[in-house]
Backbone atoms as SQL, in Angstrom:
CREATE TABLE atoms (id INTEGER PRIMARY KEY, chain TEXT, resi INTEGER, resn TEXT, atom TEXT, x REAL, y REAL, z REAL);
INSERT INTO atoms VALUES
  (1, 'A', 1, 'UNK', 'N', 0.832, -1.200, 0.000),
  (2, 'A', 1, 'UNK', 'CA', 0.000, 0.000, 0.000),
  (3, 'A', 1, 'UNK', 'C', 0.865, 1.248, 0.000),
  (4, 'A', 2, 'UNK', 'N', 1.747, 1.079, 0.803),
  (5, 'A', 2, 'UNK', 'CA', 3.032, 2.428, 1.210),
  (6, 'A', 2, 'UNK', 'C', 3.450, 2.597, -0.757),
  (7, 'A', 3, 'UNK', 'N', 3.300, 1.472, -1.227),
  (8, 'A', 3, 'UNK', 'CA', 4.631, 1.526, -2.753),
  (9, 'A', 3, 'UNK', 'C', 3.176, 2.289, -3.826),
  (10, 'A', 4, 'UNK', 'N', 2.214, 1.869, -3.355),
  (11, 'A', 4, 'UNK', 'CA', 1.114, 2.441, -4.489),
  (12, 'A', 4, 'UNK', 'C', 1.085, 3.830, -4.344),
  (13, 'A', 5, 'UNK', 'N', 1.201, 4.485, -3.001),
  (14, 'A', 5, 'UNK', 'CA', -0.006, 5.911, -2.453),
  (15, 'A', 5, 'UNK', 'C', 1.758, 6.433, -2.976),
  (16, 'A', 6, 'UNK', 'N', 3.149, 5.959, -2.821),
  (17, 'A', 6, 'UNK', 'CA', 4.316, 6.756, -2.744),
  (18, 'A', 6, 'UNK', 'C', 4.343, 6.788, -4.473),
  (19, 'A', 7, 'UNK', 'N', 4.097, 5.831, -4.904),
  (20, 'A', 7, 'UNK', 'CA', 4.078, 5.902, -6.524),
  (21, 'A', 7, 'UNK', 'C', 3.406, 6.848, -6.882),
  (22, 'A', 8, 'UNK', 'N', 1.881, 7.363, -6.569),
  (23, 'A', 8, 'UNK', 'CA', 0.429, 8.226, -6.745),
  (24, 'A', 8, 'UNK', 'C', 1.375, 9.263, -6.633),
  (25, 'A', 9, 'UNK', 'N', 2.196, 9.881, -5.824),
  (26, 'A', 9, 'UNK', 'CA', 2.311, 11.080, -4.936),
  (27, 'A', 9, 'UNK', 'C', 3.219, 11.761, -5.951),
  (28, 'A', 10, 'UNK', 'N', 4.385, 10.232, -6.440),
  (29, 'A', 10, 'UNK', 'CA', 5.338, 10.591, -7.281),
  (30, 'A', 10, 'UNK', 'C', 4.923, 11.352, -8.630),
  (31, 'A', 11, 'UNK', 'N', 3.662, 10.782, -9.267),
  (32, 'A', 11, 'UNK', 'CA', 3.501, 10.861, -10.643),
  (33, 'A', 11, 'UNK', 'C', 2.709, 12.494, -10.181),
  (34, 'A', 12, 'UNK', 'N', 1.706, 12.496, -9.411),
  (35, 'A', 12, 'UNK', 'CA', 1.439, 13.943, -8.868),
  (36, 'A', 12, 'UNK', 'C', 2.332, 15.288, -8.898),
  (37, 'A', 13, 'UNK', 'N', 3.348, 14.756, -8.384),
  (38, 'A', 13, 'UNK', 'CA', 4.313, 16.078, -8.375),
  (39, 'A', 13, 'UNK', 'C', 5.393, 16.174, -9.430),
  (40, 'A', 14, 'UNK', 'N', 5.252, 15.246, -10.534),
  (41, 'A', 14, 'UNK', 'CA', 5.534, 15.660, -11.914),
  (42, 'A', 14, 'UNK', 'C', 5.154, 16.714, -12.787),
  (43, 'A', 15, 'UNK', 'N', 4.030, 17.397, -11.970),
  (44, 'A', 15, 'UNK', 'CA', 3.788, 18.293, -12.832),
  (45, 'A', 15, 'UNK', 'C', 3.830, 19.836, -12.223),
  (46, 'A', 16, 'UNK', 'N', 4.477, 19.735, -11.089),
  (47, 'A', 16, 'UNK', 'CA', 5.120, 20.612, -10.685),
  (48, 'A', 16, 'UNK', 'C', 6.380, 21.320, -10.974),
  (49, 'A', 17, 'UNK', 'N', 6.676, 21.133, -11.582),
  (50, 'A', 17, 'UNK', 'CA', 7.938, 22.167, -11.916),
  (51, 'A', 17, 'UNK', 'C', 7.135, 23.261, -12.430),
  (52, 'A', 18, 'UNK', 'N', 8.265, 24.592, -12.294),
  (53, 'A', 18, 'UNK', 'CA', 8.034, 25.487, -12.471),
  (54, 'A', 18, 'UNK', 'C', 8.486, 25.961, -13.686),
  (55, 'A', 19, 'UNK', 'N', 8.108, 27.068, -14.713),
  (56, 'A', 19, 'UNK', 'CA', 8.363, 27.446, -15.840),
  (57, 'A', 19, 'UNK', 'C', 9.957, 27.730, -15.883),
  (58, 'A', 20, 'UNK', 'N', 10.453, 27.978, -14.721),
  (59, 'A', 20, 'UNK', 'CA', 12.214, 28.253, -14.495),
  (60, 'A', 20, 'UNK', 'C', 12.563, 27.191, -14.958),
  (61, 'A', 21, 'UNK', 'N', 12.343, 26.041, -13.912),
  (62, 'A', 21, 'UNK', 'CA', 12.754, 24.792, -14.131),
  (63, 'A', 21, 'UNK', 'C', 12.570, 24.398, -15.638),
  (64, 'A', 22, 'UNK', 'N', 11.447, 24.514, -15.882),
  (65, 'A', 22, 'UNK', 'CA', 11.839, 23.444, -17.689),
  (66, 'A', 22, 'UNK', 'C', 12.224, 24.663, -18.313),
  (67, 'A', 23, 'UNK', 'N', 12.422, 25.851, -18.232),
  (68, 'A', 23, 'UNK', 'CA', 13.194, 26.531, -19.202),
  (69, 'A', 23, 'UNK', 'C', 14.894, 26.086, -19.950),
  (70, 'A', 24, 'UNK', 'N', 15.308, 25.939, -17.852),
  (71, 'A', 24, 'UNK', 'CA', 16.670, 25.501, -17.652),
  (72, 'A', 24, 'UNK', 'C', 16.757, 24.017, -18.231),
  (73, 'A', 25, 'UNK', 'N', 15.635, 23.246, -17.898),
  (74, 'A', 25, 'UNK', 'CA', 15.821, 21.720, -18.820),
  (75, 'A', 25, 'UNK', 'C', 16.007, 22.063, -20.233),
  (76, 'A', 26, 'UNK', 'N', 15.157, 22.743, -20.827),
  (77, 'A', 26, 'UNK', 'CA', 15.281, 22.983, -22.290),
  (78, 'A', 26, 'UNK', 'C', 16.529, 23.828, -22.696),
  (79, 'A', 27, 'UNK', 'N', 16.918, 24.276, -22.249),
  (80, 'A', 27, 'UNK', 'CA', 18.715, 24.763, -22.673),
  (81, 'A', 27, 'UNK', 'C', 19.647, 24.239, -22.153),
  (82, 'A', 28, 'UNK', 'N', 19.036, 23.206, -21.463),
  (83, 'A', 28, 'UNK', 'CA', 20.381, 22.134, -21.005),
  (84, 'A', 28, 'UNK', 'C', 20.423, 21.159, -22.072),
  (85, 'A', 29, 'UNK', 'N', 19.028, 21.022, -22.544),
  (86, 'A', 29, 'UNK', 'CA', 18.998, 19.887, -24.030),
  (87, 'A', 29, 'UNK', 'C', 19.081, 20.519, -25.110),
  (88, 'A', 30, 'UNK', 'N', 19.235, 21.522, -25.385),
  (89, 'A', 30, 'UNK', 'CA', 19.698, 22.620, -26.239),
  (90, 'A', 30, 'UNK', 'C', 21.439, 22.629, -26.815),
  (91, 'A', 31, 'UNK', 'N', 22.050, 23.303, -25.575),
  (92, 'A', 31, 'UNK', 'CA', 23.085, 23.449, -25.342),
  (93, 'A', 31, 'UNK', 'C', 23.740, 21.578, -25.366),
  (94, 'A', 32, 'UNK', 'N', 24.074, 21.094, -25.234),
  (95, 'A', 32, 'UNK', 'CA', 24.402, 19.678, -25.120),
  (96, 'A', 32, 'UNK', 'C', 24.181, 19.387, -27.061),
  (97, 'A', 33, 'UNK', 'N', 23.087, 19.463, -27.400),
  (98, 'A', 33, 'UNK', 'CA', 22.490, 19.278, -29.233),
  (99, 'A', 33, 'UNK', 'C', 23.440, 20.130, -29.859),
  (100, 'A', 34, 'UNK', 'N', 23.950, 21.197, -29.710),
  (101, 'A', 34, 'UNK', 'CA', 24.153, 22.508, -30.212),
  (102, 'A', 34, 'UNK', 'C', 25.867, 21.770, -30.041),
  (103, 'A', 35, 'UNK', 'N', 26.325, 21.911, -28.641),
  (104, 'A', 35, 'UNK', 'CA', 27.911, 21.312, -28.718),
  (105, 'A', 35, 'UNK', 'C', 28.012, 19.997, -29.738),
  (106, 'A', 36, 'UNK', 'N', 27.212, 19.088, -29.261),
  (107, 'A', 36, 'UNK', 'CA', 27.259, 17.605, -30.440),
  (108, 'A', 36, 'UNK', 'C', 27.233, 17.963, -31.914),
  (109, 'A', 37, 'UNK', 'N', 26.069, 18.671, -32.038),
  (110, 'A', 37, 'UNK', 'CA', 26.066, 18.968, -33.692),
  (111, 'A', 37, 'UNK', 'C', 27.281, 19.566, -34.364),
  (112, 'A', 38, 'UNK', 'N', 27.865, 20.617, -33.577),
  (113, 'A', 38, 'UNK', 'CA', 28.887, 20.883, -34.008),
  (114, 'A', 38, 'UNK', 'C', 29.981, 20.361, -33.731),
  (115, 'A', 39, 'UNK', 'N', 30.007, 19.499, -33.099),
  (116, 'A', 39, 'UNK', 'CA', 31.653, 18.433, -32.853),
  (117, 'A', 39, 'UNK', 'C', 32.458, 19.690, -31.670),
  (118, 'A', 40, 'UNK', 'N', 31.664, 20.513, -30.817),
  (119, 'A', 40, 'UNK', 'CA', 32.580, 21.737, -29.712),
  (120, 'A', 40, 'UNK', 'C', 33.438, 21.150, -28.996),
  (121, 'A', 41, 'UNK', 'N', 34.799, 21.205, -28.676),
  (122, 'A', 41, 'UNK', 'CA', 35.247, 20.262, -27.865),
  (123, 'A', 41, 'UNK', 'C', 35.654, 21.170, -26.691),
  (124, 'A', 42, 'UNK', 'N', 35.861, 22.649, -27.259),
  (125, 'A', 42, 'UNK', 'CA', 36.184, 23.810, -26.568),
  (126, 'A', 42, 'UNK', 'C', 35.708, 23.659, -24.849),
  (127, 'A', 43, 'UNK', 'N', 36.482, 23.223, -23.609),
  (128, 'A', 43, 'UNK', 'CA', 35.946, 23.574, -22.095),
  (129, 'A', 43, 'UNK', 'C', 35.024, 23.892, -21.741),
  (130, 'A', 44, 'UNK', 'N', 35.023, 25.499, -22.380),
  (131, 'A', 44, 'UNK', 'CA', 34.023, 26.121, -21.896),
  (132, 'A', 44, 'UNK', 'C', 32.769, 26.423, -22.568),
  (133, 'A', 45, 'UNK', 'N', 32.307, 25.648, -23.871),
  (134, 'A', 45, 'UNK', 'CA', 31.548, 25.554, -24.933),
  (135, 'A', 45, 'UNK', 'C', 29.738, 25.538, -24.285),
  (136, 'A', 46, 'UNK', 'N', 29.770, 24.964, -23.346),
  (137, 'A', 46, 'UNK', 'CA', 28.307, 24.517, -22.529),
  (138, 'A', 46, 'UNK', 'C', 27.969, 25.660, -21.874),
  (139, 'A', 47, 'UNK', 'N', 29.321, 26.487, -21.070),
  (140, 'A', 47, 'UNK', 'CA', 28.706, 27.297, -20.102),
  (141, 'A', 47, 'UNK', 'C', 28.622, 28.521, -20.891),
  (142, 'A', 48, 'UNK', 'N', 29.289, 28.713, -21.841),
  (143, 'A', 48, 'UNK', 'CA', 29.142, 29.855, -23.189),
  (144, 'A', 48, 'UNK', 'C', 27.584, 29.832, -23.498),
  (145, 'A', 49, 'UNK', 'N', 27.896, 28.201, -24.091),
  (146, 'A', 49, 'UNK', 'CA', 26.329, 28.118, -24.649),
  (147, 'A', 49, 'UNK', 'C', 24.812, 28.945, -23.493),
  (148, 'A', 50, 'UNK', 'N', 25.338, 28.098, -22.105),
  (149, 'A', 50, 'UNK', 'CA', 24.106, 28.409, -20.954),
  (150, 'A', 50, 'UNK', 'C', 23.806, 29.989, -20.997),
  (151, 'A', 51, 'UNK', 'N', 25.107, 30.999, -20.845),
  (152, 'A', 51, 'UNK', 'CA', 24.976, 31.947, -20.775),
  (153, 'A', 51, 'UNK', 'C', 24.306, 33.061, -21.748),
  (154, 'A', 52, 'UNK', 'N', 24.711, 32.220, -23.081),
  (155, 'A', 52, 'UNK', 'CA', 23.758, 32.972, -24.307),
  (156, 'A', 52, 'UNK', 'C', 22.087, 32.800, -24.061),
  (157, 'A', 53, 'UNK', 'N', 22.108, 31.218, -23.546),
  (158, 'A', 53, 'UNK', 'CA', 20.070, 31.230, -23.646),
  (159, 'A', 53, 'UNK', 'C', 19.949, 32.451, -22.619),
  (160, 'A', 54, 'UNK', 'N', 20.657, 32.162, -20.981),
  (161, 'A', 54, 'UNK', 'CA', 20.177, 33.307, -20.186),
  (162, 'A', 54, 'UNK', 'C', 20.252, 35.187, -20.742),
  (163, 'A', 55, 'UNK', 'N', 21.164, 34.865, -21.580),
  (164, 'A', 55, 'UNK', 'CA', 21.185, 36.261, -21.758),
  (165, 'A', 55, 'UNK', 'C', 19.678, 36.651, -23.086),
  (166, 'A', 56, 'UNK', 'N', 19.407, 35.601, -24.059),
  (167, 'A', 56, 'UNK', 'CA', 18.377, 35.751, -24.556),
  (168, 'A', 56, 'UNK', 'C', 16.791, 36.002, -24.077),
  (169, 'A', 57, 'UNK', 'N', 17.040, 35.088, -22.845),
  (170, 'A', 57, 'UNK', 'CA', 16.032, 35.067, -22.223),
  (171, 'A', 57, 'UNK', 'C', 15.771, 36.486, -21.618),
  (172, 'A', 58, 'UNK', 'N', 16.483, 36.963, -20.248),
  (173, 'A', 58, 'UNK', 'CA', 16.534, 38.163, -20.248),
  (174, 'A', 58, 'UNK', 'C', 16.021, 39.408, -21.349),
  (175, 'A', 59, 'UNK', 'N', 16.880, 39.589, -22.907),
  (176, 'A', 59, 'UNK', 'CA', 16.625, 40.679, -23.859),
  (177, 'A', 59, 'UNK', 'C', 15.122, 40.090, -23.683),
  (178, 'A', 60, 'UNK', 'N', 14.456, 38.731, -23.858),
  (179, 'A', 60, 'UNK', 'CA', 13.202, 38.814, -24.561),
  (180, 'A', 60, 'UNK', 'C', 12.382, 39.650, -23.006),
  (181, 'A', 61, 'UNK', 'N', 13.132, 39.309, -21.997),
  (182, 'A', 61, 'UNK', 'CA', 11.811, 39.552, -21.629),
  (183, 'A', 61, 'UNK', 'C', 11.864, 40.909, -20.865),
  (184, 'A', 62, 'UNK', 'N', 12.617, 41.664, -21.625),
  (185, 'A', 62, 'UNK', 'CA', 13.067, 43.466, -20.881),
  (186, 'A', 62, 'UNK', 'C', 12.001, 43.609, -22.414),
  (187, 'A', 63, 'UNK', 'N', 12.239, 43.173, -23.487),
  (188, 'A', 63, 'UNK', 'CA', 11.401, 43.246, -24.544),
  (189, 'A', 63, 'UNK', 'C', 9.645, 43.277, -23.957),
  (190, 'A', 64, 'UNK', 'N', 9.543, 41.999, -24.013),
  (191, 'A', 64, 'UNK', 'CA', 7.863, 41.893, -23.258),
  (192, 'A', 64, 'UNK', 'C', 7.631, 42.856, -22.229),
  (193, 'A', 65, 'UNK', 'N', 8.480, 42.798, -21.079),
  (194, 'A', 65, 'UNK', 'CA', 7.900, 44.279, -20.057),
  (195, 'A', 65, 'UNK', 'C', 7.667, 45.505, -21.181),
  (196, 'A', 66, 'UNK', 'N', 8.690, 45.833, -21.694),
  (197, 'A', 66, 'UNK', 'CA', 8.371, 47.247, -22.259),
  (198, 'A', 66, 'UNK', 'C', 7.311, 47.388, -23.167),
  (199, 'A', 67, 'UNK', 'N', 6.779, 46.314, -23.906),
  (200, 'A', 67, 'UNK', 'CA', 5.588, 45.977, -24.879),
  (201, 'A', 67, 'UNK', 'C', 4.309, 46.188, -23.893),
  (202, 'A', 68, 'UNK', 'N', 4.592, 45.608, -22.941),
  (203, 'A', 68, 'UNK', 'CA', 3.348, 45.048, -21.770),
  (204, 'A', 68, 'UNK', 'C', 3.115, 46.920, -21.115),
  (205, 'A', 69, 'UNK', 'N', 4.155, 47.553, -20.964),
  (206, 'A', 69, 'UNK', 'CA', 4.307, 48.949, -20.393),
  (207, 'A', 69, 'UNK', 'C', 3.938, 49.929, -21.603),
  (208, 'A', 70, 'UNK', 'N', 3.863, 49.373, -22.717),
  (209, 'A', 70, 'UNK', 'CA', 3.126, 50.069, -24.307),
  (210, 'A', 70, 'UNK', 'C', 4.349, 51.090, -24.580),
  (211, 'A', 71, 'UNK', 'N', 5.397, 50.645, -24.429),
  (212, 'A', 71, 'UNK', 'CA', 6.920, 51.434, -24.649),
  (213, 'A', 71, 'UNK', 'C', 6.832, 50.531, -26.215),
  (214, 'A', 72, 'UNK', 'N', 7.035, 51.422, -27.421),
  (215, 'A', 72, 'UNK', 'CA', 7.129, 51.040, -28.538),
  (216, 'A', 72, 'UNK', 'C', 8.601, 51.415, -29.613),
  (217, 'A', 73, 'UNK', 'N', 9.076, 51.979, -28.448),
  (218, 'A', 73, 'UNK', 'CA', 10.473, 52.829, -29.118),
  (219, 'A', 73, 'UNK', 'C', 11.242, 51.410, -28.788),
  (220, 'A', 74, 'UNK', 'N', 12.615, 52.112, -29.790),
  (221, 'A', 74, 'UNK', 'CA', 14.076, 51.134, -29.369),
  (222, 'A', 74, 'UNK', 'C', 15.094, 51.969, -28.469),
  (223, 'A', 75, 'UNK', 'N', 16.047, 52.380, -28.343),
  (224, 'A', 75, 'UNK', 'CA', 16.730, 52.476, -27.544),
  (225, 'A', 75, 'UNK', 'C', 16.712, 54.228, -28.107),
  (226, 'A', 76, 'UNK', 'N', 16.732, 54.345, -29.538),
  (227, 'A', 76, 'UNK', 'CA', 16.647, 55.177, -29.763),
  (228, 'A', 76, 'UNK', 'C', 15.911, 56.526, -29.685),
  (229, 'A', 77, 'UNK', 'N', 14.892, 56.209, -29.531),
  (230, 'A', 77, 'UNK', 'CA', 13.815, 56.849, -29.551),
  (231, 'A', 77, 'UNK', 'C', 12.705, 56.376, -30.337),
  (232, 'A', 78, 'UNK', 'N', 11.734, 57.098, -30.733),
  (233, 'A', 78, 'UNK', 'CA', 10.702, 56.295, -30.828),
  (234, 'A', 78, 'UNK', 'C', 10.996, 55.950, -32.908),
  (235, 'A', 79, 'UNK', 'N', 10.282, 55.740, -33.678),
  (236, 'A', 79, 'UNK', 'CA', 10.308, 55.664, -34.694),
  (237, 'A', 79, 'UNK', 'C', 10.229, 57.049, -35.199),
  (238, 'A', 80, 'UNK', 'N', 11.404, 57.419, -36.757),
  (239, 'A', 80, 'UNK', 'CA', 11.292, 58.549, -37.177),
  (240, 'A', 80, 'UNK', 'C', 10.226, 58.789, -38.174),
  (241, 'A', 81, 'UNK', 'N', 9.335, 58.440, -38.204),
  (242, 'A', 81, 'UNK', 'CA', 8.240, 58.463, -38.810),
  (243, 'A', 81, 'UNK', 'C', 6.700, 59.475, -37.987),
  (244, 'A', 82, 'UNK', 'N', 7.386, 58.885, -37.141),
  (245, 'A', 82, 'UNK', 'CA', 6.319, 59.319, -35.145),
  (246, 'A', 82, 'UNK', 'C', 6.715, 61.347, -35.741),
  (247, 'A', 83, 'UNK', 'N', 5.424, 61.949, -35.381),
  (248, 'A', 83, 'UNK', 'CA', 5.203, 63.465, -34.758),
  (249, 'A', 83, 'UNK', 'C', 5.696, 63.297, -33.664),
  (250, 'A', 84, 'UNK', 'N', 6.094, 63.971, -32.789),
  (251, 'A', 84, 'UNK', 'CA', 6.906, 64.761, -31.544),
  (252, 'A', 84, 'UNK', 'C', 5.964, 65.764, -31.403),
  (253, 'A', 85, 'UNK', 'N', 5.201, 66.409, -32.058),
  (254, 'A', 85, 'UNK', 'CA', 4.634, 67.739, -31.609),
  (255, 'A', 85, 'UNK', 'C', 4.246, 68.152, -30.274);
């Protein structure tokens, strides 16, 4: 009975992870595909790789806040097309 209700409990909290968590799964299976495909033998090739998804991740989502905040400009200013008046 203990091996059934501990089995139940197990498959239950499979679906707990958090969107962090499988992000980091998915650029760990990313990064790993990405070194293989290209034959990387380079040390530090994985943690290069890790640091690019985090840093993508990040741009996208300073991107989405500022969309979500109705900020439509780039760094520049807004589009030169846009009145200022």
């Amino acid at each position: 009975m203990k091996k059934v209700s501990a089995a139940l409990f197990g498959l239950a909290l499979c679906g707990c992870q958090s969107a962090l968590e499988r992000a980091e799964m998915a650029d760990d299976q990313s990064c790993r595909k990405i070194i293989a495909d290209r034959n990387n033998t380079r040390p530090d090739a994985y943690t290069q790789c890790r640091a690019n998804f985090q840093q993508y991740r990040q741009q996208r989502a300073t991107v989405s806040a500022g969309a979500a905040a109705g900020v439509m400009s780039g760094p520049d200013g807004p589009p030169h097309h846009w009145r200022l008046d």
